[in-house]
N, C-alpha and C positions, 0 to 999 in steps of 0.2 A: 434605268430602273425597270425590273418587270414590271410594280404594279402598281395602286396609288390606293394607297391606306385614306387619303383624306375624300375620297369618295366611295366610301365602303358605305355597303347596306347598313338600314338600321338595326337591322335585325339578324340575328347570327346565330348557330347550332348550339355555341357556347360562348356563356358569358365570364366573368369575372367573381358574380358572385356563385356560379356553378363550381370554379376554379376552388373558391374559398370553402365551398362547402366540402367540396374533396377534400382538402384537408384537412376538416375536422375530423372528418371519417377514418381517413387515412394512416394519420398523423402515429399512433401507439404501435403501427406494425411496421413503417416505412425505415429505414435508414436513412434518418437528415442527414446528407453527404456531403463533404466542405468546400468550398468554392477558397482556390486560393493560389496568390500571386505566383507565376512562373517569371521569375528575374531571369532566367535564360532564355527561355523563349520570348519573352517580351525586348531582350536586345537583338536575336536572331531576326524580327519580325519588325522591329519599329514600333509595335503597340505594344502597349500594358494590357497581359494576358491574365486572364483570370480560367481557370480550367474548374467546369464541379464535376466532381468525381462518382460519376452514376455507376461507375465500374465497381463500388465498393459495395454495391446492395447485394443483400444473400444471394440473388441468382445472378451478380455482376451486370446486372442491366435494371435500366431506367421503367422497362415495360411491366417492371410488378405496380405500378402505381396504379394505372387506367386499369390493369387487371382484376386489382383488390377494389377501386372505387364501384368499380359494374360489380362482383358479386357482392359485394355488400347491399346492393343495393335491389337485390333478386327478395322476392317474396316467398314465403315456406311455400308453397309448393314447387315453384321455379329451383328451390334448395334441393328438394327433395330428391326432383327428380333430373338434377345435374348439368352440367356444362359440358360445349363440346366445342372444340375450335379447329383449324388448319393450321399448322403453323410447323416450318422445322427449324426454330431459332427460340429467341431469348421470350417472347410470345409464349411461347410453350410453357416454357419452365416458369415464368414467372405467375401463367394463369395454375398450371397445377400447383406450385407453393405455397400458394394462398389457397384454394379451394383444398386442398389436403389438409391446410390448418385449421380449417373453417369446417371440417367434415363433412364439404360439396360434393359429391361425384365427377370427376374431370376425365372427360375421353379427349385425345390431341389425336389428330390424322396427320400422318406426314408421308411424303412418296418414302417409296421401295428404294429409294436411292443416298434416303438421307444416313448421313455417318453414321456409324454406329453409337459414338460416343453421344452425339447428342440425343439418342433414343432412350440411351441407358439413364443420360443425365436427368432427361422427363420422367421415367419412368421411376428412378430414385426417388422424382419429389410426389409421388405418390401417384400421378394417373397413368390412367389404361390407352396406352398408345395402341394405332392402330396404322398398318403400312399399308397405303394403298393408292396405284397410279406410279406413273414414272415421272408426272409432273405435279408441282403444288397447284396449278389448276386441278387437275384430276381428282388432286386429294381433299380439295378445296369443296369441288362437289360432289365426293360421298360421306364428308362431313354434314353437308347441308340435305342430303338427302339419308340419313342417321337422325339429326336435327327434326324431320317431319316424320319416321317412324318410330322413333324411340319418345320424342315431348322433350329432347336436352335443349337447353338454352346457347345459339352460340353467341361465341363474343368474338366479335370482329376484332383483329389486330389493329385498326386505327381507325375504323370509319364511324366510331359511335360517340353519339356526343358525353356519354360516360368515358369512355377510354380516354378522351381528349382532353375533356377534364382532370382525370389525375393526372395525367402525363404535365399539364400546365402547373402543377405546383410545384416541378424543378425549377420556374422561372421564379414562383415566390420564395422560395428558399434562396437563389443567387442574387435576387433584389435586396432583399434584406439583410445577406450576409455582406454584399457590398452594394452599395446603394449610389455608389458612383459610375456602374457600368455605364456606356453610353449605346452599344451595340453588341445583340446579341447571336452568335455563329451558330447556327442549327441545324446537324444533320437530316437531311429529308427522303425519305424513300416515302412513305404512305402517305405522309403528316402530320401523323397524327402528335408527336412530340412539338413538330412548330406552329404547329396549327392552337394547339394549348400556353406555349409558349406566347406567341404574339397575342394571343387573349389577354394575357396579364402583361406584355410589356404597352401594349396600344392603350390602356385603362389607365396608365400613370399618371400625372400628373406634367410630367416633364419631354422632352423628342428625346423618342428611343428606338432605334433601327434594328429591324431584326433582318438578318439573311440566311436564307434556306443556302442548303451545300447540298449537290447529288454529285455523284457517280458518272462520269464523261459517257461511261456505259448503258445506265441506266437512268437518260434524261424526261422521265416522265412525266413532271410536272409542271418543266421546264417545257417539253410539249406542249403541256395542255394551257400555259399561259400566254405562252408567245405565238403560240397555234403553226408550231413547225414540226414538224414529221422525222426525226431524228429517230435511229433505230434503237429499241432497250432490249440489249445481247450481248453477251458475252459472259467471260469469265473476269469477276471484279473481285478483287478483295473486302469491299465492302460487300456483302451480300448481304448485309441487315438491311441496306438499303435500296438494295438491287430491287424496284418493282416498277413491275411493266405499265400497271395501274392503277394508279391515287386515287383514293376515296371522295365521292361527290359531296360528301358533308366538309371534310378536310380540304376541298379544292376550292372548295367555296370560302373558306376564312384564311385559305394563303392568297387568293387571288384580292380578297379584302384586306388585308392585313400584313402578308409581307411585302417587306420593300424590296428584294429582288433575289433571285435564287442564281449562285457560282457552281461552273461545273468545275470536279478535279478529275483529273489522270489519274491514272494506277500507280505511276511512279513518284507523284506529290504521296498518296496512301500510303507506299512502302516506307517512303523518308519519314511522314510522321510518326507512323507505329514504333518507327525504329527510336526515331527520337523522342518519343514520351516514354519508354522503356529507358532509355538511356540518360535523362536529362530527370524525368520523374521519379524513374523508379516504378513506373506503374505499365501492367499489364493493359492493352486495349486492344477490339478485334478493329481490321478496316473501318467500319461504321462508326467508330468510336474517334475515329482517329481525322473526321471527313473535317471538322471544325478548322483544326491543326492545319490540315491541306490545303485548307483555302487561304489563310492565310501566309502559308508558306507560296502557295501561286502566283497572290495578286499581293502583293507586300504595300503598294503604293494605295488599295483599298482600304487596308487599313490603318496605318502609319499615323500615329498621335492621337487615336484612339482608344480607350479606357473599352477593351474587347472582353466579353465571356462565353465561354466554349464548352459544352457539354461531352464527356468521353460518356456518352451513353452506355457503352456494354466493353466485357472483356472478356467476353468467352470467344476465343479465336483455338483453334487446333494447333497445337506445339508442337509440327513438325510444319507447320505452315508458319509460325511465329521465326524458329529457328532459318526457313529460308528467306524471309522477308531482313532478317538482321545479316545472314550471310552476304547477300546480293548489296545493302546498305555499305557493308565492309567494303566488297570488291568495289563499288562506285566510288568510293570516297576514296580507293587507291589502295587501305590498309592490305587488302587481301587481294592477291592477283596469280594468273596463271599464265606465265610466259611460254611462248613456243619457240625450242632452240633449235637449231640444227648444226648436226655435229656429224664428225668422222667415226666411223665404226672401229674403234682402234684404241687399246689398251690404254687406260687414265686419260679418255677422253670426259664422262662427269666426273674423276676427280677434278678435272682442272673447272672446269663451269663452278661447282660446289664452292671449292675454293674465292672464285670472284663473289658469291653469295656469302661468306663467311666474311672476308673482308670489307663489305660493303656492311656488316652487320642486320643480314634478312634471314629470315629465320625460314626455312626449308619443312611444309606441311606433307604434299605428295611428290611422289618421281614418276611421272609415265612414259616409259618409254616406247616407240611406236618403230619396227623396222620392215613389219609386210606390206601393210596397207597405207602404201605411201606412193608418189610418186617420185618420190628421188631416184636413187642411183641406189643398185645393191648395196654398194658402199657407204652410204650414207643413213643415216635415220634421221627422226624427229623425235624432243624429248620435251614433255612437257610439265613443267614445272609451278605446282600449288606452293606459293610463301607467302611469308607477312611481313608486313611495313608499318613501317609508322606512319608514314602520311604519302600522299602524291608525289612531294617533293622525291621523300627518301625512295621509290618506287623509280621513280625518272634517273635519280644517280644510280640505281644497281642496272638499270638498260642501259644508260650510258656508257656502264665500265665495261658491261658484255661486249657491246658494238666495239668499244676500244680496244676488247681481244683478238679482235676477228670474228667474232658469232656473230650470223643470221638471227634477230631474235625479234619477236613480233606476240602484243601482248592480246592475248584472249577477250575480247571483249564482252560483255551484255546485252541482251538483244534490248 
């Protein structure tokens, strides 16, 4: 266990009735999104899976909550004279959507690097995006120095005890709509989701475990609990949750309040994404997907437990979605790239094609390679993209190759 909830302070950045009161506030603008049984994934898993679908809210993410409970909560002048924040994610879009309905002023700073689409996306919901820095640090502090000569209000993507409070009424909404959960799977970059979260599940009445999930990449809070020096770098699928540095208000009621934080790999990420697409029917980016992971990791943590899992957000890029289902294919066998080698010599791929035809695999690309080789003038390499039906049916069409005579050796994933 990271940490022991039954010696937490008395006293805490946010309470329970903070939680409640955000959703009075909240409540007319938010999208109550449904919390509801995955019978697939709960026999994949061992637990009874309960998934709340925060991917359904207008900006497909969880962080319009804490966004709308802070400005609402801003005074007419504070209105007047606008908001301003860092953010090149779901942050963004959720603070401008509300401040644009609200007819707040919203400036977002995001580095010079961030995608295009998600600039546009911010800027569709009505604020004045501003690129600047090649890092979210960078852009982080000419927000904050905007912020002292312009008078905007920022709002912190998780370290305010406003943001943490509404973020904490996903846990009222999944308590309510099933009130049998026993543990709750929480993705963790800042905290500010689990940090609101375990407000409301530690106040119950009943033992109810919450578990933070970071990024193998990105173990920052996992750091700063266990006080180990793990590096936060790279390139992660989750990058909603990718942060280097969790908030001292939100470190302080995960180190009080949750019961222990699981790292995933990149490759538990891609198999979830693939498989709530596939199994849900639902869109989700990495971050969304981090709950799913962990349970697909540690199966034996959770097994006969009454599990609920927040898909936080679903704004991922679809040419990045498209390869994460591709890669899912070729691992599982469906889609594979054999490397044959063959004689330079008239109906030499007719006959290969032919063993493909009668094994019934279906033929995607041909490449064939005769320079940049080291064989024998006489010889090539040809490499072959098809589909299968499963692992098994992938092993019988190598097997008949090798039974013709062909060299053939299947392309792996790194």
């Amino acid at each position: 266990m990271a940490t022991h909830p039954a010696s937490a302070p008395a006293a805490l950045p946010v309470s329970l009735d903070d939680v409640l009161a955000a959703r009075e506030r909240i409540a007319e603008s938010i999208v109550h999104t449904p919390t509801l049984l995955s019978r697939t994934l709960s026999e994949l898993t061992g637990a009874t899976v309960y998934l709340k679908f925060e991917n359904l809210q207008f900006t497909a993410a969880y962080k319009e909550r804490g966004a709308l409970n802070t400005l609402l909560q801003l005074d007419d002048e504070a209105r007047a004279k606008g908001v301003i924040a860092a953010s090149a994610g779901n942050h963004a879009q959720g603070l401008a959507y509300h401040a644009h309905r609200l007819g707040i002023p919203a400036t977002i700073v995001m580095p010079k690097n961030t995608p295009i689409v998600k600039v546009t996306q911010t800027e569709g919901h009505g604020a004045n995006v501003i690129l600047e820095g090649e890092t979210f640090d960078a852009a982080h502090a000419h927000a904050r120095t905007l912020e002292a000569e312009e008078g905007y209000t920022f709002v912190h993507p998780f370290d305010d005890a406003r943001i943490i409070a509404g973020q904490g009424t996903v846990a009222l909404e999944m308590l309510e709509q099933v009130p049998e959960i026993e543990m709750l799977v929480v993705p963790l970059g800042g905290g500010g989701l689990v940090s609101g979260m375990a407000t409301v599940a530690k106040a119950q009445d009943r033992p109810l475990e919450v578990i933070g999930v970071e990024a193998e990449l990105y173990p920052s809070m996992y750091n700063r609990l266990h006080h180990t020096d793990m590096p936060c770098a790279g390139d992660t699928l989750a990058e909603g949750i990718a942060v280097k540095e969790p908030g001292k208000l939100t470190g302080k009621i995960v180190e009080a309040l949750v019961d222990d934080i699981l790292l995933v790999g990149e490759r538990k990420l891609e198999e979830a994404v693939s498989l709530l697409l596939q199994i849900e029917k639902t869109v989700v980016e990495g971050a969304g997907a981090a709950g799913l992971a962990a349970l697909l990791s540690e199966p034996e943590r959770f097994r006969g437990k009454v599990v609920g899992t927040v898909l936080c957000g679903g704004n991922i890029d679809t040419r990045l979605l498209a390869n994460v289902l591709l890669r899912d294919l070729a691992r599982s066998g469906r889609l594979a790239r054999l490397r044959i080698r063959l004689q330079d010599r008239p109906g030499a791929l007719y006959h290969v094609a032919r063993i493909f035809h009668e094994q019934g695999v279906n033929i995607i690309e041909v490449y064939h390679q005769r320079v940049f080789t080291s064989l024998p003038a006489k010889g090539l390499i040809t490499d072959i993209e098809c589909e299968t039906r499963d692992r098994n049916h992938l092993d019988r069409l190598i097997t008949a190759l090798r039974r013709g005579q062909y060299e053939v050796s299947l392309v792996e994933l790194a």
